[in-house]
C-alpha positions in Angstrom: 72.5 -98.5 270.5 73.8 -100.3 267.5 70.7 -100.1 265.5 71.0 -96.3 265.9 75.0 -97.2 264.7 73.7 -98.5 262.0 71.3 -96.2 261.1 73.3 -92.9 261.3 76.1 -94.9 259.0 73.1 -95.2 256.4 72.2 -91.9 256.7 75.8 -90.6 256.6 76.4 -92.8 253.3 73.0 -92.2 251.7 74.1 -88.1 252.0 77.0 -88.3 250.7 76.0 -90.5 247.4 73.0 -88.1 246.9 75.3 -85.4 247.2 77.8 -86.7 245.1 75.5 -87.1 242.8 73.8 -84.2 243.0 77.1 -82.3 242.6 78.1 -84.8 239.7 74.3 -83.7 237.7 75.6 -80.0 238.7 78.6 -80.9 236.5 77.1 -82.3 233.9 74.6 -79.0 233.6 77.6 -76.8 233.3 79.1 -79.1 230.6 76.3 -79.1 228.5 75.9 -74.7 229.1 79.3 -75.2 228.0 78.9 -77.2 224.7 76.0 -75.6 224.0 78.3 -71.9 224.3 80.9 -73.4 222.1 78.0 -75.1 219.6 76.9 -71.2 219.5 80.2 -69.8 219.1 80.9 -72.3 216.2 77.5 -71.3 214.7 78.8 -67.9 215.2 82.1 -68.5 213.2 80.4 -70.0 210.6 78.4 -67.6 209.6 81.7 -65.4 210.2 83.4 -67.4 207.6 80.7 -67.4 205.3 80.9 -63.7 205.6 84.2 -63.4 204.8 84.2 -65.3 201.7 81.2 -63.3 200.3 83.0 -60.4 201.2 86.4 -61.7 199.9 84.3 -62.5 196.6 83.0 -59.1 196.1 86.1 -57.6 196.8 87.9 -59.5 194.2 85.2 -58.8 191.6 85.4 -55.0 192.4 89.2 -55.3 191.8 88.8 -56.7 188.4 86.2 -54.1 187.3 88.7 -51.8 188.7 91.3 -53.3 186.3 89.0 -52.7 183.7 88.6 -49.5 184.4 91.7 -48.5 184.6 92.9 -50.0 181.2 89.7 -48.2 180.0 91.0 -45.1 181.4 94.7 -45.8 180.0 93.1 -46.2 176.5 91.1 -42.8 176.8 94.0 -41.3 178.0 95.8 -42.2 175.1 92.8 -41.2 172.5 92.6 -38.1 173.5 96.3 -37.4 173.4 95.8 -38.4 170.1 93.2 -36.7 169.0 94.3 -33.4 170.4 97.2 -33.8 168.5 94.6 -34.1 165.3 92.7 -31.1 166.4 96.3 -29.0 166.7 96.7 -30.8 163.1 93.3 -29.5 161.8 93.8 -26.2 163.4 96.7 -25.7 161.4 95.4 -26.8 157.9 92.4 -25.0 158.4 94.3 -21.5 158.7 96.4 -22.0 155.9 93.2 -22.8 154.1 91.7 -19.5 155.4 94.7 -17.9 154.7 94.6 -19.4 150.6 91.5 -18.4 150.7 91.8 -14.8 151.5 95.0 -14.6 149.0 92.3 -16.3 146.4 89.7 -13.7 147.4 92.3 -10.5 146.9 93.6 -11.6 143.4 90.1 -12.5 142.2 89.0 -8.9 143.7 92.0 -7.2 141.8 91.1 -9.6 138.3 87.6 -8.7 138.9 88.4 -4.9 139.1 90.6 -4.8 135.9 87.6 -6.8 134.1 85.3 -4.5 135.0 86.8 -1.5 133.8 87.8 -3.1 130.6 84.1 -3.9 130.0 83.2 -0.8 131.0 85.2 1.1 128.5 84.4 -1.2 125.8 80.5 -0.9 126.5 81.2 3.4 126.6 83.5 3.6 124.1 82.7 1.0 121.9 80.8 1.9 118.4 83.7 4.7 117.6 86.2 2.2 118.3 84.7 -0.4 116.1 84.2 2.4 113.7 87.9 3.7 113.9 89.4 0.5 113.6 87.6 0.1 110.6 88.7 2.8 109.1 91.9 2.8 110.6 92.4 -1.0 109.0 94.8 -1.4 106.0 92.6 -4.0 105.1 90.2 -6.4 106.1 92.3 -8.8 107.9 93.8 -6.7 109.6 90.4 -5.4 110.7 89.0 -8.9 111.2 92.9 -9.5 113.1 92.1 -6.5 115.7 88.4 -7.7 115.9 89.7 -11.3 117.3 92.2 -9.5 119.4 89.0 -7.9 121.1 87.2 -11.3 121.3 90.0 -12.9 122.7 90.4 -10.0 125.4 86.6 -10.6 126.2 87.2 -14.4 126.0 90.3 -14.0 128.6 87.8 -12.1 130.9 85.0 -14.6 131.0 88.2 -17.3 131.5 89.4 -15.4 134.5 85.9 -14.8 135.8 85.3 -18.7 135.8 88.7 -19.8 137.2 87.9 -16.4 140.2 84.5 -18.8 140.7 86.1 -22.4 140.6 88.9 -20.8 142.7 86.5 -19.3 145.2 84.1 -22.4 145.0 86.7 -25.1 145.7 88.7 -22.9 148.7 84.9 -22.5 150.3 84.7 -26.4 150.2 88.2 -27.2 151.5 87.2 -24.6 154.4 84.0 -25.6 154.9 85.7 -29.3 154.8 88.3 -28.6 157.4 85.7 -26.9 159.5 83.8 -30.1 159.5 87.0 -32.2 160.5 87.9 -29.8 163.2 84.3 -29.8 164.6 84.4 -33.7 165.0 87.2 -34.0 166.3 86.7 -31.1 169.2 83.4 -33.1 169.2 85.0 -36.9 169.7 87.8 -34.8 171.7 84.7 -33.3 174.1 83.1 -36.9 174.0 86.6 -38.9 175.3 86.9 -36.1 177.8 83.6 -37.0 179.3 84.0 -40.3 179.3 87.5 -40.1 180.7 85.9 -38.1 183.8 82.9 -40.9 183.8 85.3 -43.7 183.8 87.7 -41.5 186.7 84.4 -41.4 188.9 84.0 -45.1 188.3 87.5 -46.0 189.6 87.0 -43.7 192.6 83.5 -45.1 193.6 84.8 -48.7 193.1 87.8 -47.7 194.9 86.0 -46.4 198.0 83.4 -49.8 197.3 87.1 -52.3 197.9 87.9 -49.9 200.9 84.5 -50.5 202.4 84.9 -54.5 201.7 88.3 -54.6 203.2 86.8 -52.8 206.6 84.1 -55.8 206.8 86.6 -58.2 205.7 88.8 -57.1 209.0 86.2 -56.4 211.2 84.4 -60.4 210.1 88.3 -61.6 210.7 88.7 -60.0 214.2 84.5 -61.1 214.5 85.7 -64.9 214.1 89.1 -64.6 215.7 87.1 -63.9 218.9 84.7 -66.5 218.2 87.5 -68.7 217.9 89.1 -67.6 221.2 85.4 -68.6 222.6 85.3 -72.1 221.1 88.8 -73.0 222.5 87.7 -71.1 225.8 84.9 -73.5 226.3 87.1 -76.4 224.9 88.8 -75.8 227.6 86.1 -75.4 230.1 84.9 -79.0 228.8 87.8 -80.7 229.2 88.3 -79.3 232.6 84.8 -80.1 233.7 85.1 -83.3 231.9 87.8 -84.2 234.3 86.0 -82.4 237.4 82.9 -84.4 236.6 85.2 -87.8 236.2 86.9 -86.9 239.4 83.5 -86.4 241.3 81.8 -89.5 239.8 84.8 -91.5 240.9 84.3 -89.6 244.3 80.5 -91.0 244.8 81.1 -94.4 243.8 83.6 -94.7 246.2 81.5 -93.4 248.9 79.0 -95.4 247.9 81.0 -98.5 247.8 82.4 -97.6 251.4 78.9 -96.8 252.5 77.6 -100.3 251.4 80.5 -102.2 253.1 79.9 -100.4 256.4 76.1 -101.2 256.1 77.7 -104.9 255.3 79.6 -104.7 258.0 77.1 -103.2 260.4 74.3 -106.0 259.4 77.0 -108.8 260.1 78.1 -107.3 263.5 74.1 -106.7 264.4 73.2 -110.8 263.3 74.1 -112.4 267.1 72.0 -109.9 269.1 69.2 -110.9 267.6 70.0 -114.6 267.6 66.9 -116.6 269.4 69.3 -118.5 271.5 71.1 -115.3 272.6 68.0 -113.6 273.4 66.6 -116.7 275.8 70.2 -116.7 277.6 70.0 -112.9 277.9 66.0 -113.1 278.9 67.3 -116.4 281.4 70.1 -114.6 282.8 68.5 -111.7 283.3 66.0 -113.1 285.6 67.6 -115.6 287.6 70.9 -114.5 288.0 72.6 -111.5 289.3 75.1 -109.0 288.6 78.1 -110.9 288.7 76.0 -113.9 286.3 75.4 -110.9 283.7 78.9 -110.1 283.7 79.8 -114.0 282.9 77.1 -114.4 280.6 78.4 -111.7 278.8 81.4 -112.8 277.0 80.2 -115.7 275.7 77.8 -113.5 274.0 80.8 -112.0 272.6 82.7 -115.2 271.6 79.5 -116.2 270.2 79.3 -113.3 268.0 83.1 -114.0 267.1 82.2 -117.1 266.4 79.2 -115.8 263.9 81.3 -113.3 262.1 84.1 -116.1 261.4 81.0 -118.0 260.0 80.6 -115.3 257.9 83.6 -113.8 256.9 84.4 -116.7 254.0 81.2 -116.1 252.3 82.1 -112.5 250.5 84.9 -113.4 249.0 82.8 -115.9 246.7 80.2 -113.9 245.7 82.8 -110.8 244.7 84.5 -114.1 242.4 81.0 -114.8 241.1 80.3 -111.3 240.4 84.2 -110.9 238.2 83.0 -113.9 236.6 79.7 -113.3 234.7 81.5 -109.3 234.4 84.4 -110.9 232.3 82.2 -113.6 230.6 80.5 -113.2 227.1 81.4 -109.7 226.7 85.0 -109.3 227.9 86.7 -107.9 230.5 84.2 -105.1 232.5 86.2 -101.7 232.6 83.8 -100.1 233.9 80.9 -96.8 233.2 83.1 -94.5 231.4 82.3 -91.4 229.9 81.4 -90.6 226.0 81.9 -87.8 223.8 82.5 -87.4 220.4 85.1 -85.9 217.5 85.1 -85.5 214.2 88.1 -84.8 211.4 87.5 -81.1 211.2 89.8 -78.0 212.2 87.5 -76.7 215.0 88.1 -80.6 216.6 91.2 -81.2 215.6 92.8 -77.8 214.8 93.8 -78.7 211.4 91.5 -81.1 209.3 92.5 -84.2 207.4 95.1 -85.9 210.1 96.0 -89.2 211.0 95.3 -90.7 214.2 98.0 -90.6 216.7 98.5 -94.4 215.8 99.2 -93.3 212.1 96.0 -94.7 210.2 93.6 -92.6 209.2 89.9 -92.5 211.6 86.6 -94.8 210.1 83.2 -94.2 211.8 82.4 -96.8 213.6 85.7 -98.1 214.0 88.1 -95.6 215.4 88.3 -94.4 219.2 90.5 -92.5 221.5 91.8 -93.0 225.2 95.0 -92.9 227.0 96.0 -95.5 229.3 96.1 -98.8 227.0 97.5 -99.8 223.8 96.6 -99.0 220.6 95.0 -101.9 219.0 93.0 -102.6 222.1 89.1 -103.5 221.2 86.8 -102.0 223.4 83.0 -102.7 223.5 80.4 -100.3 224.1 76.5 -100.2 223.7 76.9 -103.3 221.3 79.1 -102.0 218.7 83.2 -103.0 218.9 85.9 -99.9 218.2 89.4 -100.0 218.4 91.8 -97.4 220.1 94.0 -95.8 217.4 94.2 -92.1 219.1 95.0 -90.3 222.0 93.6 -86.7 223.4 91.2 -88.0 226.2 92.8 -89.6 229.8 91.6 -93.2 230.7 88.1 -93.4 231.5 86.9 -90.9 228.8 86.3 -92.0 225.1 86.3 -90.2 222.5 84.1 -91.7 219.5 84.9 -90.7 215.9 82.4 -89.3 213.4 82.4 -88.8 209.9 80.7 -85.1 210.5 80.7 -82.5 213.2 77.3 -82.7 213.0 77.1 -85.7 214.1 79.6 -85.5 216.5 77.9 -82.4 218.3 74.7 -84.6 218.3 76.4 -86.9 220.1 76.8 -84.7 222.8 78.0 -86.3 226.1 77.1 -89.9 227.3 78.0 -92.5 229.8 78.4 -96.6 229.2 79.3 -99.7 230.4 83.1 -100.7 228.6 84.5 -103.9 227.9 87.6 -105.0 226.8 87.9 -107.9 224.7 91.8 -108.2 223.9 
């Protein structure tokens, strides 16, 4: 019957460790779905980033071609206002010249006209007046006098005709001049226009270009504001699992402890009934005496089985003294199998990067460690290497290990080791 005892109590305490642990390895699965859902996110809001700033970039390019083009735009602006002043200008001169030229044209017309009939009537009529003035001449100077009176006549003529040409020649140049100026500058005037209108489109496109930028930049910002909801969301869910994975580790060893001191106590209670002695006195009385003789026989079994346990009793404490002992020896005070993860400097683990320690010194690799429940200062050992607590964040039981690079960190992952103290 007490074999059976004993037997159900093993059963009982070897269910309840392999469901403890099974539970516990259920833990740990969601904790690593978790880190690897925040190790995605971050991913995510990386490349977030990275689009932002490319987008940020081109934006502020775009906004300093648009400066450009808008001081371009200013200057043609300006150019033309200019030059249509020049054309009005040119528009002006050019119909005063017209008009020179047409008051030029009507006295050359009425010089030609008076020329003309002069020669004419000195071609029709002239033999009888040579002849007349001849002999109407006192003398010969006086006919030679009249002659160069006619000369000078026909020599005023030819004067009038040349200055009518060089009049006429040089008005058609100044027109034709003017024309010339007023053509370019309608021509620069047309060519600043276009330009102005080229240079218009330009601002617009670039215009709607920043517009477009500033749509990605917001959509990227609300993109990684999400993706930073998720990492602290699963932050979250680590810690709390953490915890829930500390609590139900705690949970199985103390089952299994209390499974392994009732089989300890089961074995010890079980030692008389199989003592040789005991079974010859039980085989004896059973044979020759009768009831009553069973029922003396009986409690000495019992006393004798006091008596073993007192035996026995002593012994435990020794071997839990010898156990402390070699825990505490060599390698420091045993804490215990505590659970590892890791941190870096960086604003997704810290929320801001480049910050002290909550002890005030700045964090080393291979050096710097956090847990709550002892001292700063306090050296702890684990897997061979010695670090020293100089931050909080993690409850006693969990360490945190500092790493130079979130990299590294999210290698790291999470662990479990044996932890001494050796201050």
């Amino acid at each position: 019957m007490k074999m059976k005892k004993v037997l159900s109590l093993l059963l009982t305490g070897a269910l309840t460790v392999s469901m403890g642990t099974s539970v516990f390895a259920s833990t740990e699965d969601q904790i690593a779905a978790a880190q690897a859902q925040k190790q995605e996110a971050q991913a995510g809001l990386a490349q977030a980033q990275a689009n932002i700033s490319s987008l940020e970039s081109k934006k502020q390019e775009l906004e300093s071609y648009m400066a450009e083009l808008d001081a371009q735009y200013n200057e043609l602006t300006n150019t033309i206002s200019q030059l249509s002043v020049e054309a009005a200008e040119k528009e002006e001169e050019l119909k005063k010249v017209q008009t020179e030229l047409e008051r030029a044209k009507k006295k050359a017309e009425n010089q030609y006209e008076a020329m003309k009939l002069r020669i004419v009537y000195m071609y029709e009529n002239g033999g009888s007046s040579m002849l007349e003035t001849l002999l109407s001449s006192e003398s010969l100077a006086d006919f030679l006098n009249q002659a160069d009176n006619i000369s000078r006549i026909s020599e005023y003529d030819r004067n009038m005709l040349k200055q009518y040409e060089a009049t006429r020649e040089n008005i058609q140049v100044q027109e034709k001049k003017v024309e010339e100026e007023s053509s370019s500058i309608n021509s620069l005037l047309s060519e600043k226009s276009a330009k102005q209108q080229e240079v218009q489109s330009l601002v617009a496109t670039t215009g709607d270009s920043i517009n477009s930028y500033i749509s990605q930049i917001s959509a990227s910002q609300e993109e990684a504001s999400i993706l930073m909801a998720q990492v602290d969301s699963a932050d979250s869910s680590i810690a709390t699992l953490m915890e829930q994975a500390e609590q139900e580790r705690a949970a199985a060893e103390a089952a299994e402890q209390a499974a392994a001191e009732q089989e300890a106590a089961s074995q010890e209670s079980e030692e008389p009934e199989y003592d040789p002695e005991t079974d010859t006195t039980d085989s004896e009385s059973s044979s020759t005496s009768s009831d009553v003789t069973v029922e003396e026989v009986a409690p000495e079994e019992d006393t004798e089985q006091d008596a073993g346990n007192t035996e026995a009793e002593p012994e435990t404490p020794s071997d839990t003294e010898g156990s402390s002992g070699s825990a505490g020896s060599g390698q420091g005070t045993y804490l215990g199998n505590f659970m590892l993860t890791a941190y870096c400097n960086c604003a997704q683990c810290c929320g801001t990067a480049g910050n002290a320690t909550a002890s005030g010194v700045m964090p080393s690799t291979g050096h710097t460690v956090a847990m709550a429940g002892v001292p700063f200062g306090t050296q702890l050992l684990i897997n061979g290497t010695v670090y020293t607590v100089e931050d909080l964040g993690t409850p006693y039981g969990h360490v945190d290990i500092y790493f130079g690079s979130h990299e590294e960190a999210l290698s790291f992952g999470l662990q479990y080791a044996d932890v001494y103290q050796l201050n």
